[in-house]
N, C-alpha and C positions, 0 to 999 in steps of 0.2 A: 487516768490515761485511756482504760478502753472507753470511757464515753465520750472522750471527744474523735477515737477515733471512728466509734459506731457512728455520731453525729453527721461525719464526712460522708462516712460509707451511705447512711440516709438521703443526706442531700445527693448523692449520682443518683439517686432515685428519683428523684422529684426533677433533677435535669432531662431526665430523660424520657418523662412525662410531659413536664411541662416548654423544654426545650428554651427558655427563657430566664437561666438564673439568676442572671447580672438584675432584673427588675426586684428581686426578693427582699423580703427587711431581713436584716442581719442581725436581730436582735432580740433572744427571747430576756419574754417575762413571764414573773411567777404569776401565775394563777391562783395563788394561796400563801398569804401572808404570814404564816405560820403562826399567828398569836388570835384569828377568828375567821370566824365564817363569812365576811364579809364577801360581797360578790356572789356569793351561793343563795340559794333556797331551800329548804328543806321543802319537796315538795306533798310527802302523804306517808309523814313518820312523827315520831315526838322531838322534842328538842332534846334530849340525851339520847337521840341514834346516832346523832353525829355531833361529833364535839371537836375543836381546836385541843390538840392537848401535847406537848414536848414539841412542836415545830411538824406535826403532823395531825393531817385528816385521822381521826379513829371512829371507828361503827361498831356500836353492837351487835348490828345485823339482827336485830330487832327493832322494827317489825320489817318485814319485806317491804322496800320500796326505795327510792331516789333521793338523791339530792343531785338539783342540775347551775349551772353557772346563771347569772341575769343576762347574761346578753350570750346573742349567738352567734355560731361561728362558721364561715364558709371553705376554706383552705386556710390549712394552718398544720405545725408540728407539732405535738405535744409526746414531753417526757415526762415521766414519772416512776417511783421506786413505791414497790409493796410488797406485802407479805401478808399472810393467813398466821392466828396466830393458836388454831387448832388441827390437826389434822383433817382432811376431807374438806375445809373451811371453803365455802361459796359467795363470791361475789362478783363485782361487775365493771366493767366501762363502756359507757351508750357514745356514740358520737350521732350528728345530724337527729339529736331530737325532738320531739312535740316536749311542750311544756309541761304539759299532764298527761296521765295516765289511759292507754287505752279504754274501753268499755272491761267493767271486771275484772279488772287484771292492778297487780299495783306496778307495772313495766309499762315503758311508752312505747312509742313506734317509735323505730330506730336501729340502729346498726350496732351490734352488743362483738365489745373484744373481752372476750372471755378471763377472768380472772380466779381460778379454780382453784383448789391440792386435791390431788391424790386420786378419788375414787374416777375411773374411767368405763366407758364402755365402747363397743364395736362402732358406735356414731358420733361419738364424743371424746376429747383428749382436756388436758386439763394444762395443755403445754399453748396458748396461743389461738384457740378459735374466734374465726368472723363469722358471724350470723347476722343474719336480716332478723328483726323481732315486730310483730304484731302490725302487718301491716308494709314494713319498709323492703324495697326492692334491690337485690344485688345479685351476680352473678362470680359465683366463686373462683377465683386463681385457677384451681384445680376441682375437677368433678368430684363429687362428694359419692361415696362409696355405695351409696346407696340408691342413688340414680340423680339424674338433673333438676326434678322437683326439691330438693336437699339443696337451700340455698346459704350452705353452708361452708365456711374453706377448712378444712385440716392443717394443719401447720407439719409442715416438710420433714421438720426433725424435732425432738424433746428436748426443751434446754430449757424448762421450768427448776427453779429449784423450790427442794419440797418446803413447808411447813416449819421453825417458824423464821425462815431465811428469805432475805427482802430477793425481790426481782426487777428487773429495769426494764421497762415499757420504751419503746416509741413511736409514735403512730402516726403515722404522715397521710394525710386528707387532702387530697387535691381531684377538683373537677369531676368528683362523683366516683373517686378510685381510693383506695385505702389499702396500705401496706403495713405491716405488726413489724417489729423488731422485737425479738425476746432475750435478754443477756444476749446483744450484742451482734444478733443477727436478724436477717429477715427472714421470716419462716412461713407469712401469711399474708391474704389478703384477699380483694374482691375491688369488683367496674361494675359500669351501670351500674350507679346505685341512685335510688330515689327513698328521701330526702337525701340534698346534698348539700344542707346549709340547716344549721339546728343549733341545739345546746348541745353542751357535754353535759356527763351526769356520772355519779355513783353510785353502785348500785349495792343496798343493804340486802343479805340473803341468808339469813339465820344463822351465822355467827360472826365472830369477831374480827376485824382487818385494820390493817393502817396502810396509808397512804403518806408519801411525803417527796422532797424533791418535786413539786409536780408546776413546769413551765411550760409555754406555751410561747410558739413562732406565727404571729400570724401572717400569713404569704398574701402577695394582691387576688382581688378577686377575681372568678371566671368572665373571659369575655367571649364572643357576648354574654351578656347577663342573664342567670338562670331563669329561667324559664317559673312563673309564679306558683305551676303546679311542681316544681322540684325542691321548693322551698317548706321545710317545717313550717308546724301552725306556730306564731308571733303568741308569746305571752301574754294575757288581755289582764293580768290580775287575779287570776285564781287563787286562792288561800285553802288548806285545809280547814274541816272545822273538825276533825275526827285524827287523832293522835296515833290511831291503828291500836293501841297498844290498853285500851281501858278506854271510862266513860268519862274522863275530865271534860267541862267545859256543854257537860248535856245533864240533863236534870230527870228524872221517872220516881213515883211511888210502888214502882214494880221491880227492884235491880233483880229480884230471882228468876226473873223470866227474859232478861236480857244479859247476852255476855258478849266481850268485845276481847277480838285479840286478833294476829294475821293480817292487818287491816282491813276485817270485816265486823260488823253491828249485825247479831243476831236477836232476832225475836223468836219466843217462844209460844204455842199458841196460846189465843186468851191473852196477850201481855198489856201492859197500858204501853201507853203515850212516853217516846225519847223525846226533851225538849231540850231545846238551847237553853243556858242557864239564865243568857239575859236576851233582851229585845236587840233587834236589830236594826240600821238604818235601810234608807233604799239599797237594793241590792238584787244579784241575779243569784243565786241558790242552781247547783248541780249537784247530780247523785247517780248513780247506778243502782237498782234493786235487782230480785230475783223471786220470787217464790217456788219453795221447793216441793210443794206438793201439789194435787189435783185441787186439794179444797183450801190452798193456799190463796193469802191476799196482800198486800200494803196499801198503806196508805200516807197521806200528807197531810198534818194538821198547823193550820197557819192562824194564827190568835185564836184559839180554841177551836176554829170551823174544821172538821175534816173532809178527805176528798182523795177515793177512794184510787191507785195508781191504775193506770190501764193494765191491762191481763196481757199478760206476754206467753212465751213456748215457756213452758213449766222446767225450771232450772236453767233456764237463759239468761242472763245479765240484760238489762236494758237501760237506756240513760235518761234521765228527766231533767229540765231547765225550768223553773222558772223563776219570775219578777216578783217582787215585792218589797214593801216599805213599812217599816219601823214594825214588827212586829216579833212574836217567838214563834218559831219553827220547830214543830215537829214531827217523827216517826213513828212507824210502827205497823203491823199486821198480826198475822196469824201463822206462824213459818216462813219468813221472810228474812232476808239477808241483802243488807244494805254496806258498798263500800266508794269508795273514791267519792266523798263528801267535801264538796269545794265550793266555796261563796266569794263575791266579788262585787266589792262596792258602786254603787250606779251613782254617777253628776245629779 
């Protein structure tokens, strides 16, 4: 009974924004089937971070990083039930986002509703926050306590329940605005926002969550039509080739000089060559590296050739693309640190 009457209470929301209700679909659907992952991607995790399992999404929150929907979404409802199932337990909901992963980072650009327990501080609650992440633009409900640069909303009142008691989300997305409902109320939100048309995703953050109940209204789209620079980047095919979590699926006669975890590939100095275990077809190869000292290096080695990566600001991320066909790919430097490792087949 309270969710359908929260339901209602949402939908005045959306009238009153959009001023149009009678055009609306009347009909959600599940966004997750409750018996797999279909529709989803895991996008820079292993395939045990997220698992279908009793009629619910579950994550070990191992390793930090996403899973987003295949297709994306412009105005729409979405409900969903979760819970932390450790104390202080961290995790996420992205709306309007990029496909992959910023530069360095395993988060996308996008608009993050917080999914928290427990530990708080003077700029953070763990009841309901909207934030802009890595890139994405909003402007919060309410000034953020910390000044206008803080593109952040606080949620009104606390009606989180703690750890490991489920909570009922829902989040209503229209025309570049976004409002939170937390058990049953509205408590947050944010305008202008740029992207305003993406994926959803969830967000793994070192430890354990479930998800379940989780449906989706999609509303008609903005008219006129957004604008090309307000639209996430469109999925081209990215795949991980790195699990975050260990060296499956990469080959070295060195493992003691390389260790992988966080979803980062570390080099140690002096180490050899990280290779894919097998040859590749045509394809475009992406990475992010960094060298973390003065006399640091990396490199790329593509059927045995290597070549040496360009020298960046020492402890900066930077992101490399390139092309190639049928070959093995590999890594490697002298104190280097390589993450967000994505390949994609070329025609």
């Amino acid at each position: 009974m309270t969710k359908s009457i929260t339901t209602i209470a949402t939908l005045g929301i959306i009238t009153l924004i959009t001023g149009c209700s009678s055009s609306m679909s009347t009909q959600f659907a599940p966004l997750f089937n409750g018996e797999s992952l279909e529709g989803w991607t895991i996008v820079n995790g292993d395939k045990t971070t997220w698992v279908a399992q009793n009629n619910m999404i579950v994550t070990t929150g191992n390793p930090t990083g996403i899973m987003r929907t295949n297709e994306m979404y412009e105005n729409f409802i979405l409900e969903l039930d979760w819970r932390h199932m450790v104390t202080n337990g961290n995790a996420g909901l992205f709306v309007w986002s990029d496909p992959i992963p910023a530069i360095g980072v395993p988060f996308t650009r996008s608009i993050e509703v917080q999914i928290m327990d427990g530990k708080e501080l003077d700029w953070y609650t763990t009841h309901g926050d909207i934030f802009s992440i890595w890139g994405a633009q909003m402007t919060p409900d309410r000034p953020h306590p910390l000044g206008a640069h803080v593109q952040r909303c606080l949620p009104s009142e606390r009606r989180s329940n703690p750890a490991p008691e489920w909570n009922h989300y829902i989040v209503t997305c229209i025309d570049g605005t976004i409002k939170l409902s937390v058990n049953g109320k509205v408590v947050s939100g944010g305008f202008d926002i740029t992207p305003r048309k993406g994926y959803i995703c969830f967000e793994a953050e070192g430890t354990p969550a479930q998800f379940k109940n989780i449906i989706i209204k999609v509303l008609p789209n903005s008219t006129p039509e957004i604008p090309e620079g307000e639209i996430a980047n469109e999925s081209i095919g990215f795949a991980t080739l790195f699990n975050g979590i260990n060296l499956q699926g990469w080959a070295t006669s060195d493992e003691t000089n390389w260790n992988a975890g966080g979803n980062i590939l570390h080099c140690s100095k002096g180490s050899g060559t990280l290779t894919t275990s097998t040859a590749l077809q045509a394809y475009e190869l992406m990475f992010d590296f960094k060298c973390n000292a003065e006399t640091s290096f990396a490199f790329l080695e593509i059927d045995g050739i290597k070549t040496t990566l360009p020298e960046g600001e020492m402890g900066k991320w930077s992101r490399f693309t390139i092309q190639g066909e049928g070959k093995t790919i590999g890594i490697g430097g002298d104190d280097a640190s390589f993450t967000n490792v994505f390949i994609r087949p070329l025609q």
